[in-house]
ZAMARGU-4260 file (C-alpha; in steps of 0.2 Angstrom, whole numbers, plus 5000, padded with zeros to 4 digits):
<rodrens>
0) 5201/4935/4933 | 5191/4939/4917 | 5175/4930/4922 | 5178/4939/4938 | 5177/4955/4929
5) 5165/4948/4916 | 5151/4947/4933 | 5157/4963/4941 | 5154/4972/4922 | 5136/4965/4922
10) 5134/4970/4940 | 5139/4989/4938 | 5127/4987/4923 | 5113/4981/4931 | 5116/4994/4945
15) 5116/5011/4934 | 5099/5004/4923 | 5092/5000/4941 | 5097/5018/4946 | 5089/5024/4933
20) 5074/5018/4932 | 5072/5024/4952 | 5078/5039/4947 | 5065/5040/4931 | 5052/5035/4941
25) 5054/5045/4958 | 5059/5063/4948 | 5044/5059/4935 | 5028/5068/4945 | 5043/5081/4952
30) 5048/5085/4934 | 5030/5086/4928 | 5024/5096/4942 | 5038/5109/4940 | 5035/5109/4922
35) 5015/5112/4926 | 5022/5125/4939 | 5016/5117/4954 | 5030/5110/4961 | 5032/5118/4982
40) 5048/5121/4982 | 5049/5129/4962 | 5037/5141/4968 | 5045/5147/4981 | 5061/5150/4975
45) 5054/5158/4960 | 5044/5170/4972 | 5063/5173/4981 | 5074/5174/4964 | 5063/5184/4955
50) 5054/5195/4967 | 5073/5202/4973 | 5071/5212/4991 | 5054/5212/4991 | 5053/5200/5010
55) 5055/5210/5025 | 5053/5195/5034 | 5057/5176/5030 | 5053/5160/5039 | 5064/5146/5037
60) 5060/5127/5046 | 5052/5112/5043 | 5037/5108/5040 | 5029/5113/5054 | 5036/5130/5050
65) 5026/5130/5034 | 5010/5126/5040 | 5010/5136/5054 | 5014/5154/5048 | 5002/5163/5037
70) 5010/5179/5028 | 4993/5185/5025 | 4992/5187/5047 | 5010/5192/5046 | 5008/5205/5033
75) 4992/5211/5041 | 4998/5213/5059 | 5017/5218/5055 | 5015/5231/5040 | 5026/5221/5031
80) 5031/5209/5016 | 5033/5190/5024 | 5038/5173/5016 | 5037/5157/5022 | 5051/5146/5015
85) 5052/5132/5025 | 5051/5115/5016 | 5050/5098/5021 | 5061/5089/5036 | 5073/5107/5033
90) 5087/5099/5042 | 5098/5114/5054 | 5113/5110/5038 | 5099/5113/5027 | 5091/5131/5036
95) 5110/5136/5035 | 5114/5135/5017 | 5093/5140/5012 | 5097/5155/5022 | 5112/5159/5011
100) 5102/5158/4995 | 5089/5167/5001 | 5100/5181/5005 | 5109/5183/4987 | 5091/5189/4982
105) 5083/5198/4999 | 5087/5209/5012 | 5076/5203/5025 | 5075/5214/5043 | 5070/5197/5052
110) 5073/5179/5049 | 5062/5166/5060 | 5069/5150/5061 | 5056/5137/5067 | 5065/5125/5082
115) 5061/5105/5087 | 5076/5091/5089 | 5071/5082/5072 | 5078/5096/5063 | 5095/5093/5070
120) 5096/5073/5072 | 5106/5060/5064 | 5095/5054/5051 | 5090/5065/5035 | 5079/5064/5021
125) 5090/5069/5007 | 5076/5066/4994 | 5069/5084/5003 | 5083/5090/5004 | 5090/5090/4988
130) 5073/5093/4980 | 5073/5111/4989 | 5091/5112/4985 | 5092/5107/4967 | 5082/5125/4965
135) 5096/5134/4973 | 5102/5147/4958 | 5120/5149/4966 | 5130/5132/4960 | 5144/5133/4974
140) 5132/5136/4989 | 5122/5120/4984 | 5138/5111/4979 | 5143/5117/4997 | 5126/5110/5005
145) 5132/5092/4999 | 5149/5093/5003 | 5149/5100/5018 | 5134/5101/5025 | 5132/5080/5024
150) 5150/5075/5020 | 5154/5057/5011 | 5134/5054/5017 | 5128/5067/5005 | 5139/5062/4992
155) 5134/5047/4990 | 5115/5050/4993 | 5118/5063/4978 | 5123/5051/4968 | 5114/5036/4970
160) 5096/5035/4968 | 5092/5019/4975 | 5100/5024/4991 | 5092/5044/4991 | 5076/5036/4989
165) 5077/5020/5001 | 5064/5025/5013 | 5053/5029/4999 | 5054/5012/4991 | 5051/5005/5009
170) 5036/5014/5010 | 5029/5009/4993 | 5035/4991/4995 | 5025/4989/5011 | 5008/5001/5002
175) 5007/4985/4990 | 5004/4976/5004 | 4992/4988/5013 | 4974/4996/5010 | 4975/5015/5009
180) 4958/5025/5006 | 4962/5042/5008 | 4958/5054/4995 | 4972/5065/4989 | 4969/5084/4994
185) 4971/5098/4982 | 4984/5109/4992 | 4982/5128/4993 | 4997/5138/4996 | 5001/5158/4999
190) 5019/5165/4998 | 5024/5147/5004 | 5011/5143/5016 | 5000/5128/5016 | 4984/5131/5019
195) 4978/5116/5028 | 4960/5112/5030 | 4961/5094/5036 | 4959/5091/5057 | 4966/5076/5066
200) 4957/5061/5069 | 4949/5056/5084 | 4959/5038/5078 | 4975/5048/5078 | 4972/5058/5093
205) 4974/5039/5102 | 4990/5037/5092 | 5001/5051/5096 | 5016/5047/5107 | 5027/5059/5118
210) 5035/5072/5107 | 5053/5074/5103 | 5066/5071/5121 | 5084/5064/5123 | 5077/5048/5125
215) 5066/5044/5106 | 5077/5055/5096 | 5095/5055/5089 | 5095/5075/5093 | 5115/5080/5088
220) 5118/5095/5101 | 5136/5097/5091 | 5128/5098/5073 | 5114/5112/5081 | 5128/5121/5088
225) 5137/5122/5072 | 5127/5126/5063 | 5113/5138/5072 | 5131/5148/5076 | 5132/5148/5058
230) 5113/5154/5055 | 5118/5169/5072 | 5134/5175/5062 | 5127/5176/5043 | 5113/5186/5052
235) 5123/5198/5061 | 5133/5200/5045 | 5117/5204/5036 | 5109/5216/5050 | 5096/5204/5052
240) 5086/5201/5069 | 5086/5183/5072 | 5069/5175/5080 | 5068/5159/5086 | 5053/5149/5091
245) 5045/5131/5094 | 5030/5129/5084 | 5014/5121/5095 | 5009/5104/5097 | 4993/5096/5101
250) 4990/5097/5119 | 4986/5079/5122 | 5002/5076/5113 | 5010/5090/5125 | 5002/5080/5141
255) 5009/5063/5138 | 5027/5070/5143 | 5034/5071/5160 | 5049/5081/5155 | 5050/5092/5140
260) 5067/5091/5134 | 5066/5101/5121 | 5058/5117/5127 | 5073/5117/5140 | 5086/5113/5131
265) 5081/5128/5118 | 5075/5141/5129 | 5092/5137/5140 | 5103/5139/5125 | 5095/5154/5117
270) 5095/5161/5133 | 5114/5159/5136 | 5117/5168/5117 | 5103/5182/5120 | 5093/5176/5106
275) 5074/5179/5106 | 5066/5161/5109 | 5047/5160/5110 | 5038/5145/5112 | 5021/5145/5106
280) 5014/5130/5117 | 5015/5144/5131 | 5018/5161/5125 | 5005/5171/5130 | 4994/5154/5133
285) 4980/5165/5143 | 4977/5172/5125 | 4981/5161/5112 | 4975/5143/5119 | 4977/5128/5108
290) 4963/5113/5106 | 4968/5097/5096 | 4957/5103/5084 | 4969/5115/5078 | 4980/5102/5070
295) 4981/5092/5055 | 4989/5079/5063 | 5003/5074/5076 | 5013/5090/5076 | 5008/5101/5061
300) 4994/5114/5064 | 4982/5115/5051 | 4972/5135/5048 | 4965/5137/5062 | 4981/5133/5072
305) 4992/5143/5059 | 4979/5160/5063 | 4985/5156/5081 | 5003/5153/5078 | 5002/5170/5068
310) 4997/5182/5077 | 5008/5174/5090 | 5023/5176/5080 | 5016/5195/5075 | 5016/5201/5095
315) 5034/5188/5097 | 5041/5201/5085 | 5033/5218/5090 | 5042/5211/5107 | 5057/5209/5101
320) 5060/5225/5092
</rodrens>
């Protein structure tokens, strides 16, 4: 019994050094870029906290949300004060409780929420999400975010480096064992949009694959349900018009699929509730036309495609009033 303990001693020891030493390592360049205020996700929830009802608008999403709405277009076109905060892989859990934060500092008239099955899926990047929750100034709605938004799953992924930051280490792991010349870009950002200069490569353009349908993603109809309901309530207790859209992909992405479960399955459910759904691979397509040029890569749109997507959401929203 006691060498029994003796081993498990040594193991529990082992695991909290090797926990902390991840954790060290993965939270060094975050820590140092919030400490050089240049961390995303600081930035923009300094803008939100200490800018209080400034945004008569606010975009919430994914990524593709963020790099594909320019306030600047917004601002221009709408006679208003936009911001984009959409982070990276924003699950629909995520959106929810980012939405309650926002609104204990803004009084937004409109909230876009950006649409695609990833965001509602099985699988979640709790590194992201945790990063863009661990600015969150209201302890129990982040406290809540992990509870309840990701159960025992978010617990422990809270918790526990090594696990929060397994597909990081995976992706590191098998770097040492790859060639990778790209050159790091330095990022431009306005009221939390990405400016993105980069265009796909004719090399990824012969790489991209269907996009999201029932059949390659884990989409969780439940999980959107409850918690988009969620996002439709805290809206209409806010007095907020709710706009939701699908943000473009590249049209040889777009041609490979035979079905597109996705735009169906949102348009049909918006549809049902009477919320504004706008899907920018074909609103309006005789005037707002997208080439695979406009994209930085499989699925986000770089400036060009973010001027489009703009103005797109500017008319969306004079449409909707």
């Amino acid at each position: 019994m006691k060498n029994f303990l003796k081993k498990l001693s040594i193991f529990l020891i082992l695991f909290i050094v090797i926990n902390g030493i991840i954790n060290h390592i993965y939270e060094k360049d975050s820590n140092e870029a919030i400490e050089n205020k240049t961390h995303k996700n600081y930035l923009k929830w300094s803008d939100i906290h200490n800018n209080q009802n400034t945004y008569d608008l606010v975009v919430i999403g994914a990524s593709r949300a963020y790099t594909a709405f320019d306030p600047k277009v917004l601002d221009t076109n709408l006679n208003l004060q936009s911001y984009n905060m959409g982070t990276s892989a924003q699950d629909i859990a995520e959106s929810y409780y980012t939405l309650k934060e926002i609104l204990k500092y803004q009084k937004p008239k409109y909230v876009v929420l950006d649409l695609f099955f990833p965001s509602s899926d099985d699988t979640h990047d709790y590194y992201q999400i945790f990063s863009n929750a661990s600015f969150f100034k209201t302890n129990d709605i982040k406290y809540d975010l992990v509870t309840k938004g990701y159960g025992a799953s978010g617990i422990i992924n809270y918790a526990v480096p090594v696990i929060k930051f397994k597909n990081y280490l995976k992706q590191d792991i098998n770097g040492l064992f790859s060639s990778n010349n790209e050159i790091e870009k330095k990022s431009v950002w306005y009221k939390g949009f990405l400016h993105d200069t980069t265009t796909i490569t004719n090399k990824g353009l012969k790489k991209l694959t269907p996009i999201s349908n029932y059949q390659n993603t884990t989409f969780n109809k439940n999980r959107f349900e409850l918690y988009f309901n969620k996002i439709k309530t805290l809206s209409e207790e806010n007095d907020i018009k709710l706009i939701t859209l699908r943000t473009p992909y590249p049209p040889s992405r777009l041609a490979l699929n035979t079905v597109d479960d996705e735009a169906d399955f949102f348009t049909e459910y918006m549809q049902s509730l009477n919320i504004p759904f706008f899907d920018l691979n074909t609103y309006k397509k005789n005037k707002y036309q997208y080439e695979d040029f406009d994209f930085s890569d499989y699925h986000h749109p770089n400036y060009r495609g973010a001027k489009k997507a703009s103005l797109q959401l500017s008319e969306a929203i004079e449409e909707s009033k």
